[in-house]
N, CA, C and O atoms as a Tripos MOL2 file, in Angstrom:
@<TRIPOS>MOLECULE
protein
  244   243    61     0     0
PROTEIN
NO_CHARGES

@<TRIPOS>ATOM
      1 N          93.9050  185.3920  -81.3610 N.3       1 UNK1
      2 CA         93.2000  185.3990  -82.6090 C.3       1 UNK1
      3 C          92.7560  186.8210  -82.9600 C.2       1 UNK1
      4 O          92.9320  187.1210  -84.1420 O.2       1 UNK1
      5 N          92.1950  187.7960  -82.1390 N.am      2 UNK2
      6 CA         91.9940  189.0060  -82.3380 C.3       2 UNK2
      7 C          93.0710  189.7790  -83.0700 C.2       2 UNK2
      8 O          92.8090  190.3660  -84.1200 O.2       2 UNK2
      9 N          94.1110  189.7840  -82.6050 N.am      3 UNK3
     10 CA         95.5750  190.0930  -82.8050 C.3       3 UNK3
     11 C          95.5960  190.3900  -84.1540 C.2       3 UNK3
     12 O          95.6130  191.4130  -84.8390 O.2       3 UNK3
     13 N          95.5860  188.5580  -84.4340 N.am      4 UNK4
     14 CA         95.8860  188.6160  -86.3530 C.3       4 UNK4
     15 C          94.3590  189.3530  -86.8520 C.2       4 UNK4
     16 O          94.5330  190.0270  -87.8680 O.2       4 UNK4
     17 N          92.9660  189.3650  -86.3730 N.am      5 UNK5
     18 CA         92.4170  189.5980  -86.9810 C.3       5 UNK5
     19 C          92.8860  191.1450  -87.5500 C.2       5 UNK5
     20 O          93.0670  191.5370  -88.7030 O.2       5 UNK5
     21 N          93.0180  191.9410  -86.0670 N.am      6 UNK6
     22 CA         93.4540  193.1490  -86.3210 C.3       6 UNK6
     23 C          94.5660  193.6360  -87.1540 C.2       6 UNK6
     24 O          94.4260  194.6070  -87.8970 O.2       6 UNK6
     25 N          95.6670  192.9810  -87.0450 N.am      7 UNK7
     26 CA         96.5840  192.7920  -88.1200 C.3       7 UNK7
     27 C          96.2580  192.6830  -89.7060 C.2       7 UNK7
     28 O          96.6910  193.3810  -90.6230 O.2       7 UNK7
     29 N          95.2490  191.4550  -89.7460 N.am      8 UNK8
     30 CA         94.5350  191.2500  -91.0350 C.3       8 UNK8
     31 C          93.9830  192.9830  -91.5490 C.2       8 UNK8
     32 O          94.2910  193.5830  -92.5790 O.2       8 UNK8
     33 N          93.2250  193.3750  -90.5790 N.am      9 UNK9
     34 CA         92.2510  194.6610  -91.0970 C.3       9 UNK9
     35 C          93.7530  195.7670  -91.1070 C.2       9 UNK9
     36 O          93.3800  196.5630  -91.9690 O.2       9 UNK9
     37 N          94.7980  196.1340  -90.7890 N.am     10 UNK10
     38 CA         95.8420  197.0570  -90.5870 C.3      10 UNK10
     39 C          96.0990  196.8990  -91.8890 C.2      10 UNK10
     40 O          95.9860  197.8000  -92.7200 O.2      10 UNK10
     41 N          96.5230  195.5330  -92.1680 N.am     11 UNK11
     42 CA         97.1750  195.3950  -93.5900 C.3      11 UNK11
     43 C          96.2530  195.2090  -94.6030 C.2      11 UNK11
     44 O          96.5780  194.3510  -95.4240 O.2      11 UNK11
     45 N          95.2550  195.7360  -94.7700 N.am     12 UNK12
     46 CA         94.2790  195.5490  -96.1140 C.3      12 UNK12
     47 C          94.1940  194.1160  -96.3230 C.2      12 UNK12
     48 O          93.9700  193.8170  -97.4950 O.2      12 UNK12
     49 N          94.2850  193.3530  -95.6850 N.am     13 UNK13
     50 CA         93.8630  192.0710  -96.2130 C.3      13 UNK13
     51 C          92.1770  192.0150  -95.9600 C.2      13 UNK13
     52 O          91.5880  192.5920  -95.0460 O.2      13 UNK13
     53 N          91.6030  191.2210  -96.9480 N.am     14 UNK14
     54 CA         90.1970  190.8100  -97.1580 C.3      14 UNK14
     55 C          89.9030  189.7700  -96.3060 C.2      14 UNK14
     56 O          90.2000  188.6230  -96.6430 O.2      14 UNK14
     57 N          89.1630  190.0770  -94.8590 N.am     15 UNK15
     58 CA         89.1580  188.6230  -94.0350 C.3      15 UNK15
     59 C          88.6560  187.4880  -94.3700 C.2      15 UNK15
     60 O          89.0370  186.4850  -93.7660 O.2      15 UNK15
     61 N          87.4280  187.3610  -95.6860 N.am     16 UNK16
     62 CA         87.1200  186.4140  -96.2110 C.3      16 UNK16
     63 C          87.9940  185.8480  -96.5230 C.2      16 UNK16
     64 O          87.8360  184.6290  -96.4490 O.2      16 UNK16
     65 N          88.9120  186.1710  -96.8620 N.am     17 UNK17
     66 CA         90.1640  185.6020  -98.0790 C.3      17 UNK17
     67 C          91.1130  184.3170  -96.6140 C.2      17 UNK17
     68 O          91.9630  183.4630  -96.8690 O.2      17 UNK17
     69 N          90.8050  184.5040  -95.8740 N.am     18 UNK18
     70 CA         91.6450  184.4360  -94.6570 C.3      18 UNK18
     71 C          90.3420  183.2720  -93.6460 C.2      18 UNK18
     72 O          89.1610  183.5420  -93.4230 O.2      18 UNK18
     73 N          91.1710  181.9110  -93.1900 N.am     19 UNK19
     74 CA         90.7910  181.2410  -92.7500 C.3      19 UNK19
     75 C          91.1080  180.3780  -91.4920 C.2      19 UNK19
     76 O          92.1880  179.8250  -91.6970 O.2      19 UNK19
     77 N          90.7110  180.1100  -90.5280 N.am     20 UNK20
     78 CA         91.5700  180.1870  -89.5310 C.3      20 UNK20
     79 C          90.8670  178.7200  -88.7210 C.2      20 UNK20
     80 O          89.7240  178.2640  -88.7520 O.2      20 UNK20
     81 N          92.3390  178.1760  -87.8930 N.am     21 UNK21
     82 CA         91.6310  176.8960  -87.3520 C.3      21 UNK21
     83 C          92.4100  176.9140  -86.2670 C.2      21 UNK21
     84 O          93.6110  176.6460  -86.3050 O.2      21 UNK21
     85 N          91.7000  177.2700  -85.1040 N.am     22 UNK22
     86 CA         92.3000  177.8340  -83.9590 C.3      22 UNK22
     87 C          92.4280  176.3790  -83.1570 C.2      22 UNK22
     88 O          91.8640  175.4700  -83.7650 O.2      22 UNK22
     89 N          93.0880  175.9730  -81.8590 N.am     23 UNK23
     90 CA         92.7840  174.8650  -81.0860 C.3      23 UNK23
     91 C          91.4190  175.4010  -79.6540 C.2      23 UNK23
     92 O          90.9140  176.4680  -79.3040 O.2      23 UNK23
     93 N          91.2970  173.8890  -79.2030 N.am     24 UNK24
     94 CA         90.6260  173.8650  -78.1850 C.3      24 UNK24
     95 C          89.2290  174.5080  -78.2960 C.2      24 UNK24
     96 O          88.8970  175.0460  -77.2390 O.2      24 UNK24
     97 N          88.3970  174.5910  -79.2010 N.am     25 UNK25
     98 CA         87.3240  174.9300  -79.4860 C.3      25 UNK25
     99 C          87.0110  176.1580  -79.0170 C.2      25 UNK25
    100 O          86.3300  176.3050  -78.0020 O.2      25 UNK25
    101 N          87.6460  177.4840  -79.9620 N.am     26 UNK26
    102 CA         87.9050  178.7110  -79.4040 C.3      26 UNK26
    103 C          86.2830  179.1870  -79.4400 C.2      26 UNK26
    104 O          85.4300  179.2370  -80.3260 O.2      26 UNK26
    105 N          86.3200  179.5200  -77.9560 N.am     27 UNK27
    106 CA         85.0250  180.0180  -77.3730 C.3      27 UNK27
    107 C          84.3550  181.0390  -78.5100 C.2      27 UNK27
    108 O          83.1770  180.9150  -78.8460 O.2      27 UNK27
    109 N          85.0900  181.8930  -78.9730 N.am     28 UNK28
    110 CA         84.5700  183.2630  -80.2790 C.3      28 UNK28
    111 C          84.2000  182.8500  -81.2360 C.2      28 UNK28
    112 O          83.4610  183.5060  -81.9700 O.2      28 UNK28
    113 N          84.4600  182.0680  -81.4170 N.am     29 UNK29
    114 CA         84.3940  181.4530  -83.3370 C.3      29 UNK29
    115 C          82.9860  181.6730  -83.5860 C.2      29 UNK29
    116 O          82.7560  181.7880  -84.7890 O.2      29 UNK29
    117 N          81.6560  181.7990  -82.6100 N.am     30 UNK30
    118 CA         80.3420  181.8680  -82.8790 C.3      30 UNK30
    119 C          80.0840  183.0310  -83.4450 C.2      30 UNK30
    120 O          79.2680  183.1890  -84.3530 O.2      30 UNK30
    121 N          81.0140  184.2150  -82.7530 N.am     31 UNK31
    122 CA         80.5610  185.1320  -82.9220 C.3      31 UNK31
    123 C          81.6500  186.3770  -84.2720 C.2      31 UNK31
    124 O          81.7230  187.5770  -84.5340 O.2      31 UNK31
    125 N          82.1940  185.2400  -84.6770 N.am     32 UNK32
    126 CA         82.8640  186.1660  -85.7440 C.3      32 UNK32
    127 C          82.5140  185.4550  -87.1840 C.2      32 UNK32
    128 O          82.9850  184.4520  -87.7200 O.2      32 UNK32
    129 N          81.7750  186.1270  -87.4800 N.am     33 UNK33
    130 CA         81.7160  185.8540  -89.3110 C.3      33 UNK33
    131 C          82.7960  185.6940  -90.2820 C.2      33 UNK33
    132 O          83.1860  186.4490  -91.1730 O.2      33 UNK33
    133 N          83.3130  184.1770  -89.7880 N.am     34 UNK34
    134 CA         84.4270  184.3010  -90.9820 C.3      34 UNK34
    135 C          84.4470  182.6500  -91.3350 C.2      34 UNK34
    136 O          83.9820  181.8210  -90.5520 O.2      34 UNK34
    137 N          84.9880  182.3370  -92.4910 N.am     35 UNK35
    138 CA         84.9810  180.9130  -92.5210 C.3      35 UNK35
    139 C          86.2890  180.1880  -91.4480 C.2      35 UNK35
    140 O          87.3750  180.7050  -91.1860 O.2      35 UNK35
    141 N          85.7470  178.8230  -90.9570 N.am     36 UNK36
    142 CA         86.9830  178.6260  -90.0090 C.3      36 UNK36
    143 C          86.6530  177.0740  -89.8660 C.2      36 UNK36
    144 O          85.7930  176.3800  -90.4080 O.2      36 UNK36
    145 N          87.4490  176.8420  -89.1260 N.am     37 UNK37
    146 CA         87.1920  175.3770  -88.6920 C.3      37 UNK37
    147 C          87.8850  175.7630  -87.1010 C.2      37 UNK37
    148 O          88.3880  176.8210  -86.7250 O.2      37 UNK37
    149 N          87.6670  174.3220  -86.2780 N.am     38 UNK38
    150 CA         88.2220  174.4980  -84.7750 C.3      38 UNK38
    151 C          88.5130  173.0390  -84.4450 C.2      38 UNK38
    152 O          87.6090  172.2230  -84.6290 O.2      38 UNK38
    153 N          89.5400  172.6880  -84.0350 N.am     39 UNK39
    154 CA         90.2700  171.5490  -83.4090 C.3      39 UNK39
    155 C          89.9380  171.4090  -82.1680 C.2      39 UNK39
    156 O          90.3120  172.2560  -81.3570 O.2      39 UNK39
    157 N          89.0390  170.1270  -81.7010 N.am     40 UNK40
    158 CA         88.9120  170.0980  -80.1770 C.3      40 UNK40
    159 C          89.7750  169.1800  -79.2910 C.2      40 UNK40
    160 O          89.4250  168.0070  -79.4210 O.2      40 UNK40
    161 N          90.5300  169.3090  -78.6530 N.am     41 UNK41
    162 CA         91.0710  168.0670  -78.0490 C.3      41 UNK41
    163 C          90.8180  167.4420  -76.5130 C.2      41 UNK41
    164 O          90.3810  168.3670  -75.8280 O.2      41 UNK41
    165 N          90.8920  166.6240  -75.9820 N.am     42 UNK42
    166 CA         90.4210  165.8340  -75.0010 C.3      42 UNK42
    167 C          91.2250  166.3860  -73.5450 C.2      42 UNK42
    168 O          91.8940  165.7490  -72.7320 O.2      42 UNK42
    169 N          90.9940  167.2870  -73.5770 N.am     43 UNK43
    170 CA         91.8160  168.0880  -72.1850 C.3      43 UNK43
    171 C          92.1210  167.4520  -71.0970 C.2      43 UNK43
    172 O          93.2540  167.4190  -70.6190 O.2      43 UNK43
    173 N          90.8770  166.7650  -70.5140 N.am     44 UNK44
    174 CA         90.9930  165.9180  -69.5780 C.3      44 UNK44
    175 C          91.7160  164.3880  -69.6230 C.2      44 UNK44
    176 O          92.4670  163.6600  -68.9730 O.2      44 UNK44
    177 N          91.0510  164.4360  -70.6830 N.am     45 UNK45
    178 CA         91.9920  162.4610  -70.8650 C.3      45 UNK45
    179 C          93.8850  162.9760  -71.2870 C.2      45 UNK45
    180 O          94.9800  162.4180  -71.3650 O.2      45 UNK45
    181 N          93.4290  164.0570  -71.4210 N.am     46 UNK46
    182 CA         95.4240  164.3310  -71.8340 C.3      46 UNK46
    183 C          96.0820  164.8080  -70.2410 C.2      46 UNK46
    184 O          97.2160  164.5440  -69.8400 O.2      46 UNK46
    185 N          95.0310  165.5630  -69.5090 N.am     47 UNK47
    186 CA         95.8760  166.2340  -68.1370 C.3      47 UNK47
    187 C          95.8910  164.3870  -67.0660 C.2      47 UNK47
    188 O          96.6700  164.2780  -66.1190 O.2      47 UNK47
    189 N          94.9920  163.2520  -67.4400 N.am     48 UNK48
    190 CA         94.5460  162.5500  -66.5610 C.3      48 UNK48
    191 C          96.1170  161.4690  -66.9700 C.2      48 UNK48
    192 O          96.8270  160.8390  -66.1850 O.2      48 UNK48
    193 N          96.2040  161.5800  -68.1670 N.am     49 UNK49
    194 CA         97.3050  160.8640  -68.7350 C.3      49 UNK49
    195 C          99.0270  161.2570  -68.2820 C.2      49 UNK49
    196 O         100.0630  160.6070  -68.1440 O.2      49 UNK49
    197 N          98.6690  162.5190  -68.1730 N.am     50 UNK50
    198 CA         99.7050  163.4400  -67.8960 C.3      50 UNK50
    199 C          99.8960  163.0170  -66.3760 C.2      50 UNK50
    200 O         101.0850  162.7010  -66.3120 O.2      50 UNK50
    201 N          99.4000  162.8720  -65.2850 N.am     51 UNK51
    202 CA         99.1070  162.4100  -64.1790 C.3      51 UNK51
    203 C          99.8110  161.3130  -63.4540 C.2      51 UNK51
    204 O         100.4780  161.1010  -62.4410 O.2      51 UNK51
    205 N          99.0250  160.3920  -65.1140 N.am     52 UNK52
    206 CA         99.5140  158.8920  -65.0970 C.3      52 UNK52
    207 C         101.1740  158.7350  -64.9960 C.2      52 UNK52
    208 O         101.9150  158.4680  -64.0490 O.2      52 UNK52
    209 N         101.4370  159.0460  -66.5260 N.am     53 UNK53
    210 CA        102.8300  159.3770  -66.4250 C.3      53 UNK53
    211 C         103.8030  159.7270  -65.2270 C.2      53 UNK53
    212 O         104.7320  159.0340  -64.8130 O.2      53 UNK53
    213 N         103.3080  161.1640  -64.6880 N.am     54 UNK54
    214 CA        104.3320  161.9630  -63.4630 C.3      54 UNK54
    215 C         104.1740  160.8690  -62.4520 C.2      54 UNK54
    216 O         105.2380  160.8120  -61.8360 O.2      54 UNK54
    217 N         103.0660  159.6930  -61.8570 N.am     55 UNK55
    218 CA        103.3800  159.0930  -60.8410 C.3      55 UNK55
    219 C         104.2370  158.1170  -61.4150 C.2      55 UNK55
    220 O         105.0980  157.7110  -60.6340 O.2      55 UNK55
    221 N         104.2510  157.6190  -62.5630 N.am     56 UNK56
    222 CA        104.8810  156.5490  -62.4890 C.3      56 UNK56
    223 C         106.3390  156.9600  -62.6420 C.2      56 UNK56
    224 O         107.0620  155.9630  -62.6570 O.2      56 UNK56
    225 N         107.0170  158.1260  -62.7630 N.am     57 UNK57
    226 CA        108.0120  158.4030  -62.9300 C.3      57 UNK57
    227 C         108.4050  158.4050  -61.4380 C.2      57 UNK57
    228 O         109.3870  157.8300  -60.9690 O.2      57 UNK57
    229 N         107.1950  159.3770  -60.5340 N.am     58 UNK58
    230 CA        107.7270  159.3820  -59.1530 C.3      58 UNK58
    231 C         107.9010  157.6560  -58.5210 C.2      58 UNK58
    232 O         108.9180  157.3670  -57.8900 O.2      58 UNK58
    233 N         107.2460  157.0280  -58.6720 N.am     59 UNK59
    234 CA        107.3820  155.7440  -58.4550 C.3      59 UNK59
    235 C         108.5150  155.0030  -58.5420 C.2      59 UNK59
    236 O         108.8220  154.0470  -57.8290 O.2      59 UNK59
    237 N         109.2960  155.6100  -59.6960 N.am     60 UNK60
    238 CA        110.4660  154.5260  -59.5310 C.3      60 UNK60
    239 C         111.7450  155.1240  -59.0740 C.2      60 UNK60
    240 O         112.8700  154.6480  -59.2240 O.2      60 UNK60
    241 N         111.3390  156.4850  -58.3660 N.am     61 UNK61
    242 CA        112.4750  156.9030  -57.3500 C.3      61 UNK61
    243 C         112.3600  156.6050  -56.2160 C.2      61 UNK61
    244 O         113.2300  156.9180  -55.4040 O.2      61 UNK61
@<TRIPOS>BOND
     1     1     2 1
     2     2     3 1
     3     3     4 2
     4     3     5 am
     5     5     6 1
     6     6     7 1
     7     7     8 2
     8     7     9 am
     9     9    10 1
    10    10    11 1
    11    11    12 2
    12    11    13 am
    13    13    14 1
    14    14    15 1
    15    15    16 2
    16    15    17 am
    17    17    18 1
    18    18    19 1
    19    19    20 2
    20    19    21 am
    21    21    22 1
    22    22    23 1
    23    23    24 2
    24    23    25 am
    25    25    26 1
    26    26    27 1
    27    27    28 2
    28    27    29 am
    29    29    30 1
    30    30    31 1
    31    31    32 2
    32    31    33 am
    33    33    34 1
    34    34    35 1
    35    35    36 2
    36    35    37 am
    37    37    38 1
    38    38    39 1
    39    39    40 2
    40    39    41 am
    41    41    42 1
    42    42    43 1
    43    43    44 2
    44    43    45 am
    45    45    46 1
    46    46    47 1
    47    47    48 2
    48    47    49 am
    49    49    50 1
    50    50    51 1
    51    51    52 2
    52    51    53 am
    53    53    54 1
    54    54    55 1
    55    55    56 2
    56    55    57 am
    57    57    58 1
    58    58    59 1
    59    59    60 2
    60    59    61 am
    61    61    62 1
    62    62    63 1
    63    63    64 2
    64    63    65 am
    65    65    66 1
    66    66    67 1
    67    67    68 2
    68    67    69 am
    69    69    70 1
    70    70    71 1
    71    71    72 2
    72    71    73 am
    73    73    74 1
    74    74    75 1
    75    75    76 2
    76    75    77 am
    77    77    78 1
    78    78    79 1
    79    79    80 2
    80    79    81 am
    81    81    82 1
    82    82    83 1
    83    83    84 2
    84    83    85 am
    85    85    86 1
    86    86    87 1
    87    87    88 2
    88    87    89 am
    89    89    90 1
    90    90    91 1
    91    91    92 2
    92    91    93 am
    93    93    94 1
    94    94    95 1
    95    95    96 2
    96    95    97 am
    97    97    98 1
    98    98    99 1
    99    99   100 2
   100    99   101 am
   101   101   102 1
   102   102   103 1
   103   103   104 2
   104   103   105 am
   105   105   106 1
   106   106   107 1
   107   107   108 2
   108   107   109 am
   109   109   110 1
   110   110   111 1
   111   111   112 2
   112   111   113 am
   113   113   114 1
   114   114   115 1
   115   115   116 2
   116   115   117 am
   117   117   118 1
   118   118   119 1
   119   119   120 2
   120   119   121 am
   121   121   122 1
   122   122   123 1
   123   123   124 2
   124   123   125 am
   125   125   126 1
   126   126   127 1
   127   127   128 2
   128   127   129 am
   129   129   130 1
   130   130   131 1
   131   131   132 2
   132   131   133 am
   133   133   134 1
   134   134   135 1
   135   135   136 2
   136   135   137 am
   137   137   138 1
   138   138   139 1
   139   139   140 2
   140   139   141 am
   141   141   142 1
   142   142   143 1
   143   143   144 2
   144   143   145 am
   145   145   146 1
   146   146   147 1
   147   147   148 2
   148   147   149 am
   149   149   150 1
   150   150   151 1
   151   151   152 2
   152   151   153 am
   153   153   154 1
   154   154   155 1
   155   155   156 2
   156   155   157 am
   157   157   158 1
   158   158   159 1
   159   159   160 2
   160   159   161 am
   161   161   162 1
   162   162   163 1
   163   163   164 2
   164   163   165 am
   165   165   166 1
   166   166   167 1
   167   167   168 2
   168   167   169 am
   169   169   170 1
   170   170   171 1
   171   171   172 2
   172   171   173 am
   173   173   174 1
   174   174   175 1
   175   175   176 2
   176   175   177 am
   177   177   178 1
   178   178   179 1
   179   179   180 2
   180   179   181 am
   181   181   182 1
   182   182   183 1
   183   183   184 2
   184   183   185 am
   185   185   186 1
   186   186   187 1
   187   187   188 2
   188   187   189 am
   189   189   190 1
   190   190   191 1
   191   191   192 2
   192   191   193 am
   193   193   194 1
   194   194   195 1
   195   195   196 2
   196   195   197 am
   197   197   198 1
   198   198   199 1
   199   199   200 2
   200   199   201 am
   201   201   202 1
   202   202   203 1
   203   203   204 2
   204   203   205 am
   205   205   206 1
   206   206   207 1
   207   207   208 2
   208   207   209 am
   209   209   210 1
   210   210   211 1
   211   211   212 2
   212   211   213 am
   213   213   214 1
   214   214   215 1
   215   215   216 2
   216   215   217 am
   217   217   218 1
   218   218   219 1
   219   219   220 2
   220   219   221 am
   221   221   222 1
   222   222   223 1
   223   223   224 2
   224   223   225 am
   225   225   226 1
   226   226   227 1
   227   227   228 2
   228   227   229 am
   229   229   230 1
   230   230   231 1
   231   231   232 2
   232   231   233 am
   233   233   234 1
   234   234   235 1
   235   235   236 2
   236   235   237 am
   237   237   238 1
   238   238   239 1
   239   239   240 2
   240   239   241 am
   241   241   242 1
   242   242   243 1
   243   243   244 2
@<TRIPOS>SUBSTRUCTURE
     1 UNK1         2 RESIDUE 1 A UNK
     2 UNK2         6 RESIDUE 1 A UNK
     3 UNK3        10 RESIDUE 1 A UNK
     4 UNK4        14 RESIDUE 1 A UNK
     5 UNK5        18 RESIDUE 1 A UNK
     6 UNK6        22 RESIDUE 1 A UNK
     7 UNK7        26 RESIDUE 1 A UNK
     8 UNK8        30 RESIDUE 1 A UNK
     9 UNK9        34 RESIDUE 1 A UNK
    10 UNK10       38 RESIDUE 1 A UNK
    11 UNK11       42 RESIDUE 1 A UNK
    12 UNK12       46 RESIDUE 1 A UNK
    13 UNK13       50 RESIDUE 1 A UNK
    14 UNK14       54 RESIDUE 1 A UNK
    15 UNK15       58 RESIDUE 1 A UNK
    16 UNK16       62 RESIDUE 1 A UNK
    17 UNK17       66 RESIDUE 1 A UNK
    18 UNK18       70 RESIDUE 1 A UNK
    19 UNK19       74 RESIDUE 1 A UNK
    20 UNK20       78 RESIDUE 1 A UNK
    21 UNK21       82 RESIDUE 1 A UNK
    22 UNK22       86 RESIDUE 1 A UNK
    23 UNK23       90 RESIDUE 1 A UNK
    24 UNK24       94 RESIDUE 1 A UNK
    25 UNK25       98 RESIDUE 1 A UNK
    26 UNK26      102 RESIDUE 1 A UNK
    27 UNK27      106 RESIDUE 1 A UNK
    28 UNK28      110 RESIDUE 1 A UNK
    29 UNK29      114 RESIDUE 1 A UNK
    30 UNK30      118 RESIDUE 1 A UNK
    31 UNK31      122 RESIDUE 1 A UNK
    32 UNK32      126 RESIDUE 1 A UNK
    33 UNK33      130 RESIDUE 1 A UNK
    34 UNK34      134 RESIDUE 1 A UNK
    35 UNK35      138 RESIDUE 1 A UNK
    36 UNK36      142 RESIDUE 1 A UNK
    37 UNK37      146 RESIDUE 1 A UNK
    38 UNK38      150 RESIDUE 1 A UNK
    39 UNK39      154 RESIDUE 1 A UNK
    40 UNK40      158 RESIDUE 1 A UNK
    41 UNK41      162 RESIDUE 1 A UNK
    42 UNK42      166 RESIDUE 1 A UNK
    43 UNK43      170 RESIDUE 1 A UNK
    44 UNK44      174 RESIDUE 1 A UNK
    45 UNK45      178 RESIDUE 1 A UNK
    46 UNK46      182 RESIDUE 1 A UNK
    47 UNK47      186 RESIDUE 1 A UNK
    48 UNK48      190 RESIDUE 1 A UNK
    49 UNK49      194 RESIDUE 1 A UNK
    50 UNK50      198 RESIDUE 1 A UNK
    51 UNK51      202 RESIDUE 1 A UNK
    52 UNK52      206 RESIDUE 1 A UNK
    53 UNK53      210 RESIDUE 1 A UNK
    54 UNK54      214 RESIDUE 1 A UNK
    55 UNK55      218 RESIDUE 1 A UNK
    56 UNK56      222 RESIDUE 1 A UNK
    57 UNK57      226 RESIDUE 1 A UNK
    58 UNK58      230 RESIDUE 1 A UNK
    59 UNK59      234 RESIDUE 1 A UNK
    60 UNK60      238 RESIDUE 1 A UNK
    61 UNK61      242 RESIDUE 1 A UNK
C-alpha cells in the first residue's frame, strides 16, 4: 500500500481523490489520513477449513 501511495505522490495525483480498500484489516489504515474502507476476513475459520479439506483428501489415499 505504501508503494501506490508513493506512486500516487510521484505522479501528482491528489490522494484525496484516491481511495483504497485494502484486505485483512490493514494494520496502517489508522494512521494514514485518507478516505478508505478495509475488508476483514475470517483467517482462522478459512486456515481451520483449509485443514479440514487437506485431511480429507489425505484420507482417501
Amino acid at each position: 500500500m505504501f508503494y501506490c501511495l508513493r506512486a500516487l505522490k510521484l505522479f501528482g495525483i491528489s490522494l484525496p481523490a484516491v481511495g483504497f480498500a485494502p484486505f485483512d484489516d490493514y494494520q496502517y489504515l489508522d494512521f494514514i489520513n485518507l478516505p478508505n474502507t478495509s475488508v476483514s476476513q475470517p483467517l482462522a475459520d478459512i486456515g481451520s477449513a483449509a485443514v479440514r479439506m487437506l485431511d480429507a483428501v489425505i484420507k482417501r489415499f
